[in-house]
N, C-alpha and C positions, 0 to 999 in steps of 0.2 A: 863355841863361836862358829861361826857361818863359815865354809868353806871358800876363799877368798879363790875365785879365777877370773881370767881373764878370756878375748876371743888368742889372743898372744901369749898364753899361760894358761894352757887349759886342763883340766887333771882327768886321766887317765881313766879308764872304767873298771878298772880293779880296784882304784882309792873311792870312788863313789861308790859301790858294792860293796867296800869293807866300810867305810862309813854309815851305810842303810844297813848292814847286818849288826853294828855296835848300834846304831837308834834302836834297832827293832831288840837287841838284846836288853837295853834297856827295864824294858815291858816290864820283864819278868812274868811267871806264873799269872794265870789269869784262869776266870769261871768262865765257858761261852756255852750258850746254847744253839743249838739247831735241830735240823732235821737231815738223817742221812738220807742221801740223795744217791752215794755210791759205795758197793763193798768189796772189798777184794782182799782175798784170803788165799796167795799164793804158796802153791803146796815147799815144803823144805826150808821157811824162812820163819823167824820167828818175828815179822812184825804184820801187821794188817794198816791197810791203807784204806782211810776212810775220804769221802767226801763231805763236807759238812754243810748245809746251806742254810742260809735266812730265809722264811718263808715267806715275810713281806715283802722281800728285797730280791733284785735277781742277781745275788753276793752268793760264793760259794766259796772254799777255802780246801784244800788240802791238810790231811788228820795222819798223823800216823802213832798207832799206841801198840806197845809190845802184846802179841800175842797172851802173854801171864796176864797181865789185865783185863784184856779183851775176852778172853775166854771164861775169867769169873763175873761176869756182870749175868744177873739175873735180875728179870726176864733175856735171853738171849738178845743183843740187837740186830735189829734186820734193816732194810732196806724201809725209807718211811717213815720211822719210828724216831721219835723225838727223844734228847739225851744232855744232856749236861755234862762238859766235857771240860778237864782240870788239863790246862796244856800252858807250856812256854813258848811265844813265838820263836821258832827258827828261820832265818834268810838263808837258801842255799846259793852262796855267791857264783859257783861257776854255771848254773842255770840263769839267776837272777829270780829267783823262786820264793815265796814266801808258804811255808806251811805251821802246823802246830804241831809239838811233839807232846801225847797227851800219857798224862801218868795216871789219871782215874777217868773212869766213865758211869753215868749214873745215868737210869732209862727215867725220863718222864713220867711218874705214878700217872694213873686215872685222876685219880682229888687233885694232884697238880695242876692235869693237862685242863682239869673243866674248871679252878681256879683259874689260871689263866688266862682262860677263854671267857670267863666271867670281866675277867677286869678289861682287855680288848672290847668286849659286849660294850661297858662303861663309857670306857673313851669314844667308839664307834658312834653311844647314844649321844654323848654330851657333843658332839661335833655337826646333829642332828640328821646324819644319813639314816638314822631310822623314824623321821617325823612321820608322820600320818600326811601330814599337808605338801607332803615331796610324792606320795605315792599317786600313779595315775591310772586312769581307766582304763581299764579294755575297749581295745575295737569291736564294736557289735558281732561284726563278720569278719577276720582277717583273710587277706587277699592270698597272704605264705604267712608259713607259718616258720620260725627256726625252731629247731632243739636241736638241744649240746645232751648226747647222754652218750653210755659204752656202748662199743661195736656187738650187734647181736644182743645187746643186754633185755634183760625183761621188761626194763623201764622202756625200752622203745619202742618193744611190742605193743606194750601197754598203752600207749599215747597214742601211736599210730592207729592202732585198732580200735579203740574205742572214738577216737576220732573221726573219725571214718565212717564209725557204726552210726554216730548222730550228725555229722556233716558229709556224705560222701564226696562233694567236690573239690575239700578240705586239701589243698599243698603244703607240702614241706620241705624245708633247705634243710637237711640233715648233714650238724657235724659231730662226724665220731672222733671221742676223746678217752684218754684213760680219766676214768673216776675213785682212782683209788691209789695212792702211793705218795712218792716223791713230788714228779713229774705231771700230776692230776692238775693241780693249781692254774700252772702254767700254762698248761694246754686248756683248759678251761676258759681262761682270759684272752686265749689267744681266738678260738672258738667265739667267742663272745665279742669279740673287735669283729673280726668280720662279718657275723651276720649284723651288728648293730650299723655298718656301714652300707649294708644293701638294703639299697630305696624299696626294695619290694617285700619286705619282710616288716610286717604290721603288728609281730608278737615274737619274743624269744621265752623257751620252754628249757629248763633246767630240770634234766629227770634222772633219777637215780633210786635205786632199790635199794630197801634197808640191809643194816651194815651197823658195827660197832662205833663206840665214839670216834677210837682211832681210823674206822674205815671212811668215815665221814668227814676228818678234820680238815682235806681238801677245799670244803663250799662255806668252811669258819677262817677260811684264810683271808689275811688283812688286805691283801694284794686283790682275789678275786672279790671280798666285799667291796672296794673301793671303786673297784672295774663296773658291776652291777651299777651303782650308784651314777656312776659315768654316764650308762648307757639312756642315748635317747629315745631307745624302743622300749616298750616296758616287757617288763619280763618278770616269768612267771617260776616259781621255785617248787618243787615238786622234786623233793630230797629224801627219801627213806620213808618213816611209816610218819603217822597219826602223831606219836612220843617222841618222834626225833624233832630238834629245833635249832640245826645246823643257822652259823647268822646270814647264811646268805636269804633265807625265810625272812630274816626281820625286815632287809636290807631292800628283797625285792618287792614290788610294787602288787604282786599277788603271791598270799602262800597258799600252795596248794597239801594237802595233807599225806597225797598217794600221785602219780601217775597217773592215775587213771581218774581221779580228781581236777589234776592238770585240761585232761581232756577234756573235762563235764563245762569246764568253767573258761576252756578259750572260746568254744564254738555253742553253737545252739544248737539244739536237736532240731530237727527236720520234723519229726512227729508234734512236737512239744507246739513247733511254729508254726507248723498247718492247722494245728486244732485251736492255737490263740486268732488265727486267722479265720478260721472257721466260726469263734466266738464272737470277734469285731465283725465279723459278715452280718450274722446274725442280729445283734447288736445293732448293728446299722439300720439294718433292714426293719428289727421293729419299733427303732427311733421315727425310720420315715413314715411307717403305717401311721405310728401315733403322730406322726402331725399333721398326716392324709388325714383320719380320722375328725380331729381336732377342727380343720377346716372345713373339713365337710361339716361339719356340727354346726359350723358358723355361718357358712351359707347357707344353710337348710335356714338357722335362727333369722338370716336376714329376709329369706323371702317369704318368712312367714310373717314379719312385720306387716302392720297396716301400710304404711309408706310404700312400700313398694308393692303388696295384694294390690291393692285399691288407693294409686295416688290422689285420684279425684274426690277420695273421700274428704282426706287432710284440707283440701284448696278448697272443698265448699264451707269444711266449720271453717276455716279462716275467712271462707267469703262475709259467712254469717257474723263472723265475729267484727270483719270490717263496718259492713253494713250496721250493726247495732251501734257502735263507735260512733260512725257518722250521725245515726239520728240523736245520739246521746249528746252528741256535740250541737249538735242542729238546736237541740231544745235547750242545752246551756246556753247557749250566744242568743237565742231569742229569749229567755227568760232573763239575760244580762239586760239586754238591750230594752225590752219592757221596764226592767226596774228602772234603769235609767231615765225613760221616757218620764216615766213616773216622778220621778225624780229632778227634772230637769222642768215639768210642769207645775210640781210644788212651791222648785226655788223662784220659776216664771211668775207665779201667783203670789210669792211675798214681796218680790221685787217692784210688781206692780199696784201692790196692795202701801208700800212705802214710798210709791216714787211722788215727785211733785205734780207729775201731770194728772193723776189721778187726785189730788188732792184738790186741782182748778176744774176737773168737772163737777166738783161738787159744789160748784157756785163761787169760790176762792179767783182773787188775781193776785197778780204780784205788782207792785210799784217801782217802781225804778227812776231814778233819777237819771236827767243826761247824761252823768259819767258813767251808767251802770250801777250804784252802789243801790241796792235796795231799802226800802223803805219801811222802819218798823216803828219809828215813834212821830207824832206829829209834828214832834217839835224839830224835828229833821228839815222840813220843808218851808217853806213861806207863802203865804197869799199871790195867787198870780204864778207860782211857778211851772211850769210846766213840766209835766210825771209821762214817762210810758206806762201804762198798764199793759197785763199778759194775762191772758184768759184761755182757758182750754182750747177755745175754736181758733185762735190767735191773737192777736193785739193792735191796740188802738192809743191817740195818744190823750192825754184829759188834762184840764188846769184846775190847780187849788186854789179855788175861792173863798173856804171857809176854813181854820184849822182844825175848830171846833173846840171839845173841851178834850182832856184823856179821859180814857173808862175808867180810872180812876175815882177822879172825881164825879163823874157823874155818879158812879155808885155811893160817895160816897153824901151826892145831895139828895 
């Protein structure tokens, strides 16, 4: 049951201390693992005091296992070294101290430590800080450069130096860290925040010379893979040799295989760049020829044209061509206009050949009576009446006196 107080009933810190020592006795026996972080092996006493710590985590815990245990674990444990540690929590109440009192200790195999690192890899991959489509480019030229490697170590000769050899202008914010131990991790992420917050550092360089797995287990740490992935500079991992494949390689945005690797691949060589400079110069230059060339070809093509040798040649054959045009046309429209004539004479001549008036010079009139109606049978008229006649030269007027007989009959007496 819950400890019932009050602010008017409050319990004491000896009863809350011995209440957290009976939770924490609780527990019982327990497996933990860690990484020794600290060792102390005070001479005359028969116990060793370890430091225990979580490597993802910045958890660290108080160990004590009697000297007779400690002294049979093989491989020896040292400072670093990873262990599996058989303990029952203890609270020391007059401190207020929580430690583990450990009754077995077992060092970390190699097939362990690179299973486990396997299965970390796993998690790491499936949460996707190692995509391909998270990684980014390098700056062409970086204006500073960071690296995080050991003090005096060959990895920073390395970088530095060949650096240098192919960029000499090349700057660097150098932070020295331990790259090996406990404490490597730590300092590495620490190292890693602050050049990732300086505005003037265009590339972060991770360098370190090769080393066993355990010397390398530092840049497989969950804490500094996580840190990497954080980081909004990109950065460059250059971790042991060619074979090592430490995860901060997966994690970081360029692996480099060596140090000196690392160098080849932040900066450009100076010789490399003058001579593709030299190539594009070139290049250039006999791009323009050829298209000096090319136009010159083309002028030369146009002034050797007729049109432009000898404009007044062109304008005379089209003069010529006009002039023909014209008389062609000349002798169309007079050859129309003849037929026409022609034609216009022919219909003149049937017209007059069918008209009436041509029919009264040939000795014909025509009769007509007062009202106009003309006259074609005798028997139209009567004795006495009075006819117009119309005769080719004009008309006159005449009276019928006789009807006569019709041609008829006369023919037929």
């Amino acid at each position: 049951m819950a400890l019932q107080t009050s602010a008017e009933q409050p319990a004491p810190v000896r009863q809350i201390a011995n209440l957290i020592g009976q939770w924490i006795g609780r527990l019982g026996a327990v497996w933990v693992e860690g990484q020794v972080a600290q060792l102390s092996r005070r001479p005359g006493t028969s116990t060793v005091f370890l430091t225990l710590r979580d490597p993802a985590a910045d958890i660290s815990v108080q160990v004590t296992c009697p000297r007779v245990v400690f002294d049979v674990v093989d491989p020896p444990v040292t400072e670093g070294a990873r262990v599996v540690v058989h303990a029952r929590p203890a609270y020391y109440i007059p401190r207020g101290t929580l430690s583990l009192a450990a009754s077995d200790i077992r060092p970390v195999g190699l097939g362990e430590l690179l299973a486990r690192l396997e299965r970390l890899k796993r998690l790491l991959a499936a949460e996707g800080l190692f995509a391909p489509e998270r990684k980014r480019r390098l700056p062409f030229l970086p204006g500073r450069i960071g690296l995080v490697c050991g003090r005096g170590s060959a990895a920073e000769h390395d970088v530095l130096e060949n650096t240098r050899r192919r960029w000499p202008a090349a700057e660097f914010r150098i932070e020295n860290v331990a790259v090996q131990g406990n404490q490597a991790a730590g300092q590495v992420i620490e190292a890693l925040r602050r050049l990732d917050t300086d505005p003037q550092v265009d590339v972060i360089v991770l360098a370190r010379g090769g080393g066993s797995v355990e010397d390398l287990l530092p840049f497989s740490d969950e804490g500094l893979i996580r840190a990497v992935a954080l980081c909004r500079t990109p950065v460059v991992s250059a971790i042991g040799h060619e074979q090592d494949t430490p995860l901060s390689d997966l994690v970081a945005d360029v692996r480099a295989s060596t140090p000196t690797d690392a160098a080849r691949r932040i900066v450009p060589a100076v010789s490399e760049e003058a001579a593709r400079i030299r190539d594009l110069q070139a290049r250039a230059r006999q791009i323009v020829e050829h298209r000096l060339d090319r136009e010159q070809a083309f002028l030369h093509s146009l002034r050797t044209r007729s049109a432009l040798r000898d404009p007044g040649h062109d304008i005379g054959r089209r003069e010529d061509e006009i002039r023909a045009l014209r008389d062609r046309s000349r002798r169309c429209t007079v050859q129309l206009l003849d037929r026409a004539q022609d034609n216009l004479s022919h219909q003149l001549a049937r017209v007059r050949a069918l008209s009436p008036k041509a029919t009264l010079e040939r000795g014909y009139a025509v009769l007509q009576k007062s009202d106009g109606a003309v006259v074609r049978d005798p028997d139209q008229v009567s004795v006495g009446e009075p006819l117009d006649a119309r005769v080719a030269a004009g008309r006159f007027g005449v009276e019928v006196r006789d009807r006569g007989k019709p041609s008829g009959e006369g023919r037929r007496g």
